[in-house]
C-alpha positions in Angstrom: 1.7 -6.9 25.2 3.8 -9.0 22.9 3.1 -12.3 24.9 -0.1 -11.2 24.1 0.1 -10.8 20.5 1.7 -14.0 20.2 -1.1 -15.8 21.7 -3.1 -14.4 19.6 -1.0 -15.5 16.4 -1.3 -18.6 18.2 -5.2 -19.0 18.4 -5.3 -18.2 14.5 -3.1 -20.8 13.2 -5.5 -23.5 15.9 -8.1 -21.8 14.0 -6.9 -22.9 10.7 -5.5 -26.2 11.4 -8.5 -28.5 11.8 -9.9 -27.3 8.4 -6.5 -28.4 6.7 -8.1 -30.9 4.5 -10.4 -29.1 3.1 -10.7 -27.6 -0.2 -12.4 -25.3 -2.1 -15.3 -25.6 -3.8 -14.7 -26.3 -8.0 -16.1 -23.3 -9.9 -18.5 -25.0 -12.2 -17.3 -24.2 -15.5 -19.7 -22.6 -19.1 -18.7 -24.2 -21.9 -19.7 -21.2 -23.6 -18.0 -19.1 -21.3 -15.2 -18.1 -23.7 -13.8 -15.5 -25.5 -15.9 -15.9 -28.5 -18.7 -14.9 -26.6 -16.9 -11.1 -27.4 -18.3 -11.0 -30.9 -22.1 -10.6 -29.8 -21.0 -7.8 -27.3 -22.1 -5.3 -30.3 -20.7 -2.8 -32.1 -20.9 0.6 -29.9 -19.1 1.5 -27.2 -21.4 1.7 -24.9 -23.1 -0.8 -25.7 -20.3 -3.4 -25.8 -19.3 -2.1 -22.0 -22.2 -2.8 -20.7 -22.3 -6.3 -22.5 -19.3 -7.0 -20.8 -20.3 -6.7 -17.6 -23.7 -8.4 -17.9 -21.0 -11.2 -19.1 -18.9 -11.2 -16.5 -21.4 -11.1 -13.7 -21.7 -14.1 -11.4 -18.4 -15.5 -12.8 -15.1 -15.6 -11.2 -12.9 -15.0 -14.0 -12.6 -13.6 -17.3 -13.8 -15.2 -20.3 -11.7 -18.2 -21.2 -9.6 -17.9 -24.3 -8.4 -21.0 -25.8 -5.8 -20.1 -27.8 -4.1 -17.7 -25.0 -0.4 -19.1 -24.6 0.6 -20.0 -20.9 0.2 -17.7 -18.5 3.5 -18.6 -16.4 6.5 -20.7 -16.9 5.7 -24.5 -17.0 8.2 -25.2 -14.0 7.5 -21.9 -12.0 6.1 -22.8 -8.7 2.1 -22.8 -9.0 -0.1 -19.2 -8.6 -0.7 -19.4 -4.7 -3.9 -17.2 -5.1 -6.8 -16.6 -7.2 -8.3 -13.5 -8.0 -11.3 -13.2 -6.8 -11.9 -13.9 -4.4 -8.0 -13.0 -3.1 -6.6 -9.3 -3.6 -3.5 -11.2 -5.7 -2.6 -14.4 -7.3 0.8 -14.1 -6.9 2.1 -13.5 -3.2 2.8 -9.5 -3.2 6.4 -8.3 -3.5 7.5 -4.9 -5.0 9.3 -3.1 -7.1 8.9 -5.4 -10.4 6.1 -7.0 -12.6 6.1 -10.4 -11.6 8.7 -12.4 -12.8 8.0 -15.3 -14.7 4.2 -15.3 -14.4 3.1 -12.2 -16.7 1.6 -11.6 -20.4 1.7 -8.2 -21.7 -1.7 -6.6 -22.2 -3.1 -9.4 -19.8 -5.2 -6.8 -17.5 -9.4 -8.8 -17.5 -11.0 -4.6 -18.5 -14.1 -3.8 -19.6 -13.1 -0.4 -20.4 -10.6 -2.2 -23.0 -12.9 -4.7 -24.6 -15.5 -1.9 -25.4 -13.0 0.1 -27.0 -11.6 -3.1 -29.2 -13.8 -2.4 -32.5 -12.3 1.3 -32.2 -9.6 2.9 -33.8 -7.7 3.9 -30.2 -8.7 0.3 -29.2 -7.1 -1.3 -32.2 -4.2 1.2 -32.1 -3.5 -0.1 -28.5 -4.2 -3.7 -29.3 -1.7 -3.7 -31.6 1.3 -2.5 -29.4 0.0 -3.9 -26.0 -1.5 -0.9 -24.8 -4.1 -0.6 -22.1 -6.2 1.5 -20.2 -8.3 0.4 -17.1 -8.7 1.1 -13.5 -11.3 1.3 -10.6 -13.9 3.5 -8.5 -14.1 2.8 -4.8 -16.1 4.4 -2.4 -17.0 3.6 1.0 -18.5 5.0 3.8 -18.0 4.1 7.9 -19.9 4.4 11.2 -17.7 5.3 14.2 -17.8 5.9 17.7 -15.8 9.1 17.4 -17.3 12.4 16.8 -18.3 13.8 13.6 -15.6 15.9 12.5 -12.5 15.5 10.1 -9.9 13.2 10.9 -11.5 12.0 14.0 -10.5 8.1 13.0 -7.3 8.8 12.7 -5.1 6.9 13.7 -6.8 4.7 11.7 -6.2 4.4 8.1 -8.2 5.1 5.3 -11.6 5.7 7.3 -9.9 9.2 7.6 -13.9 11.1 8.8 -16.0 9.4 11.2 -19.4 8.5 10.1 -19.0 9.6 6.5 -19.4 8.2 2.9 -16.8 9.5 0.4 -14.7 8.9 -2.6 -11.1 7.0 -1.6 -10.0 6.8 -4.9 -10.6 6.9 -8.2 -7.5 5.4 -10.3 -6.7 5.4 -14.2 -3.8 3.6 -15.4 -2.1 3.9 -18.4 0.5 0.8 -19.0 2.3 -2.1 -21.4 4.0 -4.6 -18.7 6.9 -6.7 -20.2 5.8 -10.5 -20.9 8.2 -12.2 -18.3 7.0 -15.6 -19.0 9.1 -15.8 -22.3 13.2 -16.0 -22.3 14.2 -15.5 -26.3 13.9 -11.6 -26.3 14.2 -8.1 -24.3 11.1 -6.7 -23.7 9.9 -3.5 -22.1 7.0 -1.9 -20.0 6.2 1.6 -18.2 3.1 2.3 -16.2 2.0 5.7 -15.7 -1.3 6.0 -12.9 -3.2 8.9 -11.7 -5.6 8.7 -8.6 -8.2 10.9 -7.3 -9.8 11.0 -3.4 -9.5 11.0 -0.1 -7.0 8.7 -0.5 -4.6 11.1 -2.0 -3.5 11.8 1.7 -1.6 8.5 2.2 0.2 8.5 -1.0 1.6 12.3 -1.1 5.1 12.8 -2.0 6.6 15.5 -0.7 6.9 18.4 -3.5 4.6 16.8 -5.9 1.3 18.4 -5.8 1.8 18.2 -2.6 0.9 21.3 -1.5 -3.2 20.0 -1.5 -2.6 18.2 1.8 0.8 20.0 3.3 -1.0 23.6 2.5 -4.9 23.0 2.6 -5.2 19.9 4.8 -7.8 19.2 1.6 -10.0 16.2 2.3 -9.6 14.8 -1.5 -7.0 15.4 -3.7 -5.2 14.0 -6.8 -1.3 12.1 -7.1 0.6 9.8 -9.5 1.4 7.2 -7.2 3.5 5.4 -10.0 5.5 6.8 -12.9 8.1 4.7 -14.4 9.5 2.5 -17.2 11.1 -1.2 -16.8 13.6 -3.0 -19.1 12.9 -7.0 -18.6 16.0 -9.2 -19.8 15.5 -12.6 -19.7 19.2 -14.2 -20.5 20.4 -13.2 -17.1 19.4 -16.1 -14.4 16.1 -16.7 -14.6 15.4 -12.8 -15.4 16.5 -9.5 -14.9 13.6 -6.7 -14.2 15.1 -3.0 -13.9 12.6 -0.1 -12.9 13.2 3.8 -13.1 11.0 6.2 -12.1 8.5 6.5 -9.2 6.9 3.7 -7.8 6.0 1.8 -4.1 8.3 0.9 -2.0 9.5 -2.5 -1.7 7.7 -4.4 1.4 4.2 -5.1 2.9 1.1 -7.0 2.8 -1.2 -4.1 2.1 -1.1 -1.8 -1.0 -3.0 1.7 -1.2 -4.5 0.6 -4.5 -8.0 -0.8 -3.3 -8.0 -4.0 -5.3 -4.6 -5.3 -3.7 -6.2 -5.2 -0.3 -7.7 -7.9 2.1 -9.7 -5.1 3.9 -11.2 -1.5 2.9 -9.2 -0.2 5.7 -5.4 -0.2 6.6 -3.6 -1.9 9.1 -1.5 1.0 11.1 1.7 -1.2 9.9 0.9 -0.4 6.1 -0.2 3.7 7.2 2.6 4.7 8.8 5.7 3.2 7.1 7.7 4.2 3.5 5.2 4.5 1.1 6.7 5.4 -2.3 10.0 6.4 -3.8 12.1 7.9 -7.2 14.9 6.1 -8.2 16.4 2.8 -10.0 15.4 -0.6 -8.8 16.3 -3.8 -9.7 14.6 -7.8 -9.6 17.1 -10.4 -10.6 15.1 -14.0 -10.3 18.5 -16.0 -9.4 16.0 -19.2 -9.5 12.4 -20.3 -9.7 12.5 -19.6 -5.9 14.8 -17.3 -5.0 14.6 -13.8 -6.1 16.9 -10.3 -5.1 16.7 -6.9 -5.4 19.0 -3.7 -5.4 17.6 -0.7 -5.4 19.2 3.2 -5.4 16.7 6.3 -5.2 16.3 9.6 -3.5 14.5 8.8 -0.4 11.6 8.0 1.2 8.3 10.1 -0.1 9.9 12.7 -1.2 10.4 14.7 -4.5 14.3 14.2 -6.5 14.5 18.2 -6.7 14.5 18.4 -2.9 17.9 17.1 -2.5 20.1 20.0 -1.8 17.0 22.6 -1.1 17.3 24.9 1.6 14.9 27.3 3.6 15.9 29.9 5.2 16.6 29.1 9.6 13.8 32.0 11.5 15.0 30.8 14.7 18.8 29.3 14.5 19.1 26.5 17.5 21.1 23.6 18.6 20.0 21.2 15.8 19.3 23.3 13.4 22.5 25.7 14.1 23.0 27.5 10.3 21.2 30.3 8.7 19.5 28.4 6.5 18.8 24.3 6.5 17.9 21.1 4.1 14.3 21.9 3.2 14.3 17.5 3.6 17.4 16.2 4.9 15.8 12.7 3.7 15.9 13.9 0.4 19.8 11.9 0.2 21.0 8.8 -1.7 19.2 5.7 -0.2 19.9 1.7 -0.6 16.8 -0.9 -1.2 18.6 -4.4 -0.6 15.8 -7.5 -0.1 15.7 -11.4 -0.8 12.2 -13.4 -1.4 12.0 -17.2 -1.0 9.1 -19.4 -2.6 9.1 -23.0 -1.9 8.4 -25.3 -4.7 4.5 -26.0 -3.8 4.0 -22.4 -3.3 2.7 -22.9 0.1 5.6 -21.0 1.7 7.1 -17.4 0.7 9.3 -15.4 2.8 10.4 -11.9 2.3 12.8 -9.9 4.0 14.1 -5.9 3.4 16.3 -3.3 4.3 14.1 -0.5 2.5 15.2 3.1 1.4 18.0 3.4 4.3 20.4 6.2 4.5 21.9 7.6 7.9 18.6 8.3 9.0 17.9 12.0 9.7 14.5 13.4 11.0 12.9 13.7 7.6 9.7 14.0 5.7 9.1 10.4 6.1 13.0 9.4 5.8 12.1 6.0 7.7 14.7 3.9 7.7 12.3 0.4 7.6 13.8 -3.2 8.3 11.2 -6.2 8.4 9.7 -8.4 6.2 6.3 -10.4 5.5 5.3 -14.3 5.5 2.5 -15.9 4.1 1.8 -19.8 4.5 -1.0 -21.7 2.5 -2.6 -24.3 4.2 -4.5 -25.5 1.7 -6.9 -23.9 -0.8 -9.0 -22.1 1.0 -6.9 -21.4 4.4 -3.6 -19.0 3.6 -2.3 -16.7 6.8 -0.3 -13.6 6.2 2.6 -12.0 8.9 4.4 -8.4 8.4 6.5 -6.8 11.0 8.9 -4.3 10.9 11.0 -1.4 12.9 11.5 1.9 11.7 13.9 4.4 13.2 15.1 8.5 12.6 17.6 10.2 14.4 17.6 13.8 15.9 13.4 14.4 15.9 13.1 17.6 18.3 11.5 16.7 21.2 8.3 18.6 21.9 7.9 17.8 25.4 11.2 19.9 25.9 9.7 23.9 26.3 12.7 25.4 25.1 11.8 23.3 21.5 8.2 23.5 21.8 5.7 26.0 24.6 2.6 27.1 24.8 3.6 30.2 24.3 4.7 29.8 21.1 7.9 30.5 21.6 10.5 27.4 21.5 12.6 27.1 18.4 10.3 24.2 17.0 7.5 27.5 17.0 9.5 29.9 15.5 10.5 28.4 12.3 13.3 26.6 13.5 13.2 23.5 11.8 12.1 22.2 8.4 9.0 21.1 9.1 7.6 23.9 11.3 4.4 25.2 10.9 5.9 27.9 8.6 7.1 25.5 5.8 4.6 23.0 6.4 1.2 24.2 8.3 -0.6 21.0 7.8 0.7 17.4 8.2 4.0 18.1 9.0 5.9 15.5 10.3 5.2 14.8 13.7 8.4 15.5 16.4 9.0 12.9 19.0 8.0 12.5 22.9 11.2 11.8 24.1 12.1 9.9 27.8 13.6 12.7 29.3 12.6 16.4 28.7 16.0 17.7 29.1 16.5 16.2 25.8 16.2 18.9 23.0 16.2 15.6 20.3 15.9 12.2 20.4 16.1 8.9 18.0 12.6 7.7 17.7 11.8 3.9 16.6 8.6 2.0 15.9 7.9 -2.1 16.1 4.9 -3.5 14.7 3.6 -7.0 14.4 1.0 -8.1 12.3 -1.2 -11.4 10.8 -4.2 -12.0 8.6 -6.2 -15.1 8.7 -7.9 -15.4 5.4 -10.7 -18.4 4.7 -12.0 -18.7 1.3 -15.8 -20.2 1.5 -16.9 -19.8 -2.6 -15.1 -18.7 -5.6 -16.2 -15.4 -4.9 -15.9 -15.3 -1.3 -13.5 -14.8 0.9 -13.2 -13.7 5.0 -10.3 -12.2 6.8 -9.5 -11.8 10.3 -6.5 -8.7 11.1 -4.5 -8.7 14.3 -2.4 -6.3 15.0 -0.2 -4.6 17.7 1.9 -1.3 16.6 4.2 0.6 19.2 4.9 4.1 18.9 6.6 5.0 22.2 7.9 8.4 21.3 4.8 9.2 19.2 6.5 10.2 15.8 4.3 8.0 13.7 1.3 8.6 15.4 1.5 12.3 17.4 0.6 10.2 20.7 3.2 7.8 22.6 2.0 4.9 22.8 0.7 1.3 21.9 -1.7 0.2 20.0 -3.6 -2.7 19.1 -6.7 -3.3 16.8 -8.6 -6.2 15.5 -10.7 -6.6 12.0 -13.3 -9.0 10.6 -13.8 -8.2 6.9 -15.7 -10.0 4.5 -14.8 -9.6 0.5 -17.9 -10.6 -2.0 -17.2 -10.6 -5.6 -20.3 -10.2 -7.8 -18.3 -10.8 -10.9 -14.5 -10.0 -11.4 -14.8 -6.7 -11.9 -17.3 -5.5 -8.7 -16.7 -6.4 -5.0 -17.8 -5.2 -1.5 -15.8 -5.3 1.3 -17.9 -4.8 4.7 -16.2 -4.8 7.8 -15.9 -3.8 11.6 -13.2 -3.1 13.5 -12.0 -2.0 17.6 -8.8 -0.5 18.2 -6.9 0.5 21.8 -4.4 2.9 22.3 -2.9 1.9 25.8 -0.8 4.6 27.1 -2.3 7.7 26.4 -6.0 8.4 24.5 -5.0 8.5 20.7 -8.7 8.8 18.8 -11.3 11.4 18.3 -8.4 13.9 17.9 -7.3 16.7 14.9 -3.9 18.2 15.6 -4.3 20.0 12.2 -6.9 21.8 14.2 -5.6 21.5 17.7 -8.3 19.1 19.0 -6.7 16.8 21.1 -7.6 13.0 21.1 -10.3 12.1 24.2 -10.5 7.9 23.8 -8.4 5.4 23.9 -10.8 2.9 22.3 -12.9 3.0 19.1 -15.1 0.6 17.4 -15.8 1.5 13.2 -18.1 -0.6 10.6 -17.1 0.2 7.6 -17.3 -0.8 3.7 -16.8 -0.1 0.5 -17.5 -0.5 -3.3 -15.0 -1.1 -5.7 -16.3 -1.1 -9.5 -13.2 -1.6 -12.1 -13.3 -0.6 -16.2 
């Protein structure tokens, strides 16, 4: 299957290459397209919103502003991106506002420029204030049945043939200015989300008791709480984060706008997704850039560290009368390096992310990879992620003195952390280890995966995702097995601040069927193939 894949990788980059001398098309640009257009908005609110967008539309960038200082450092290497019709300009790496290429207050927001003749607006004007975010819904046809979480495995198309709300996000935020070196400055962001979304993002012990105690379809999170200190005397900068935010690595974010496709790659769905703690960016050079991170685990809450619940069934892992209610709630390290070449064409970026010894866990997923991106020219760029993932002692289910019908192995009774008395929805899955005598195992994952994305118009933009995923005990997934899946997705901006993203998509599961299943429900998966078109709608303020 890898030989496979690799062929695959191969056939994309033959794709790309005879187009190399191409470029794309020059925007054409309004003369009159500039921020002074602002003042004949109006006076009102609403008014002034709507304006804005009836400005905006058809263009594929804010209003120029021709007094606006630079927008990076004169010798950082050039943006790689533009947004649209790209999810980023910079290529994505975590834990920090970008270094050396950020203005405070520099978020394009309708939702801002209609509140600038108010008192709030001004208020926030003044100290670099802003409020914005984003609606996106979307809707999918399937071949799986009608029922809740038949997609699944597949990410963020969580019902079959359904429209719903994934998100709707507000955030609340100054970013530091990191393109100036005279003077400390500060940021904090604080963001709220609401949807069926929610699901992916849930820390452990933070509201989380909508999806780990109702299995509700929508829900609400904070995805991102924290402050930064930027110092600009050390190196080339300094960045220093505390609170909660994403974790370091991938392609893929959860926050729609950052995102090639509506749905997720498998890669991005079941790996780390956030974590509490201190981070920090230190930009030795223009190019080279490392970070050092402490926090208290993977997905899961600072006040579970030390926790117990009580042991109902006391057995050869679990041995005490009471355990960790999340024995990945422990001190973890974040260590990573990025590398951007000059022309910007090249950017490598490898992590060790949120490891500690490893122990079966909420999602204690001790993650090892890194992503690549290579720009061909402008409008051919190719993205590559892949990563393993391992946890140690995960009872093994397939072993009945763990796990029965009957109801009756230790796993049943309230044995473990994450049985169904603690947890009775979404509980971490156990593992399908080799050998049944086993009454644990160590479970690992590998994935591999690539986006081919061709820009054909300033406000258009295909992409083409490969992927294969391996899940051989089944931890990630609930099914032991491979996986592979391929999407076509096409991203049309109708101004900067509204895009659709129509796609369609086939996954495989190889081994075992692993779609048009609900283990929250006991319905277990009947296919080992599924074919979804899907889209979405994503409207920002």
């Amino acid at each position: 299957m890898k030989k496979r894949f690799l062929l695959v990788l191969g056939l994309l980059g033959m794709i790309a290459g005879p187009s190399l001398a191409d470029e794309a098309p020059t925007p054409v640009v309004d003369p009159a397209y500039t921020t002074k257009a602002l003042d004949t908005l109006g006076d009102s609110f609403f008014v002034r919103l709507v304006n804005y967008y009836k400005l905006e539309w058809g263009h594929d960038a804010a209003p120029v502003d021709p007094a606006a200082p630079p927008s990076r450092r004169a010798d950082w290497p050039p943006a790689p991106e533009s947004t649209p019709p790209m999810p980023f300009t910079e290529y994505p790496y975590g834990g920090s506002t970008n270094l050396g290429a950020n203005r405070s207050a520099s978020v394009d927001s309708p939702l801002m420029v209609a509140m600038a003749e108010t008192s709030p607006g001004k208020w926030m004007a003044d100290h670099q204030l802003q409020l914005y975010g984003w609606i996106d819904a979307g809707g999918n046809a399937s071949t799986s049945r009608l029922h809740d979480g038949g997609n699944f495995p597949a990410a963020d198309m969580y019902s079959p043939n359904t429209v719903s709300l994934d998100q709707a996000v507000v955030y609340f935020e100054r970013t530091p200015d990191t393109v100036q070196k005279d003077h400390i400055d500060w940021g904090f962001r604080f963001a709220t989300t609401y949807g069926e979304n929610y699901r992916y993002t849930t820390t452990y012990g933070v509201a989380s008791w909508q999806l780990l105690n109702h299995n509700d379809v929508d829900g609400y999170d904070f995805p991102m709480v924290y402050g930064e200190i930027f110092v600009p005397q050390i190196a080339e900068g300094l960045m220093i984060r505390v609170g909660r935010y994403i974790t370091l690595p991938d392609i893929e974010a959860q926050l729609a706008p950052n995102d090639y496709l509506y749905s997720h790659s498998m890669t991005y769905a079941y790996d780390n997704y956030s974590t509490t703690g201190i981070q920090a960016t230190l930009a030795v050079t223009k190019n080279l850039f490392l970070q050092v991170g402490v926090s208290g685990g993977t997905d899961t809450a600072l006040w579970n560290a030390g926790a117990r619940l009580p042991n109902r069934d006391p057995n050869p892992l679990y041995s005490g009368s009471t355990f960790l209610k999340d024995p990945g709630a422990i001190p973890s390290f974040t260590l990573c390096a990025r590398y951007e070449t000059d022309s910007a064409k090249d950017s490598i970026y490898l992590c060790g992310d949120v490891l500690n010894k490893g122990e079966w866990g909420y999602n204690n997923l001790q993650w090892i990879g890194g992503t690549y991106y290579h720009k061909f020219n402008d409008r051919w760029h190719i993205a590559f992620e892949s990563w393993h993932i391992h946890q140690i002692k995960v009872a093994n289910l397939d072993n009945p003195l763990v796990h029965n019908a009957a109801g009756t192995g230790w796993y049943d009774m309230g044995g473990t952390p994450f049985s169904r008395q603690y947890i009775p929805f979404n509980a971490p899955n156990g593992a399908h280890c080799k050998n049944m005598i086993q009454q644990w195992c160590t479970t690992d994952e590998q994935t591999f995966l690539a986006f081919l994305n061709y820009q054909f118009s300033p406000l258009d933009n295909l992409s083409l995702r490969s992927e294969y995923f391996n899940d051989p005990q089944g931890q990630r997934t609930g099914v032991a097995t491979s996986y592979a899946d391929w999407a076509l997705s096409w991203q049309h901006w109708f101004s900067p601040q509204i895009e659709v993203r129509p796609e369609v998509a086939y996954y495989r599961s190889f081994n075992a069927p692993a779609f048009n299943g609900n283990a929250n429900f006991g319905i277990a998966p009947d296919k080992n193939w599924q074919v979804v078109a899907a889209g979405d709608i994503i409207i920002h303020f």
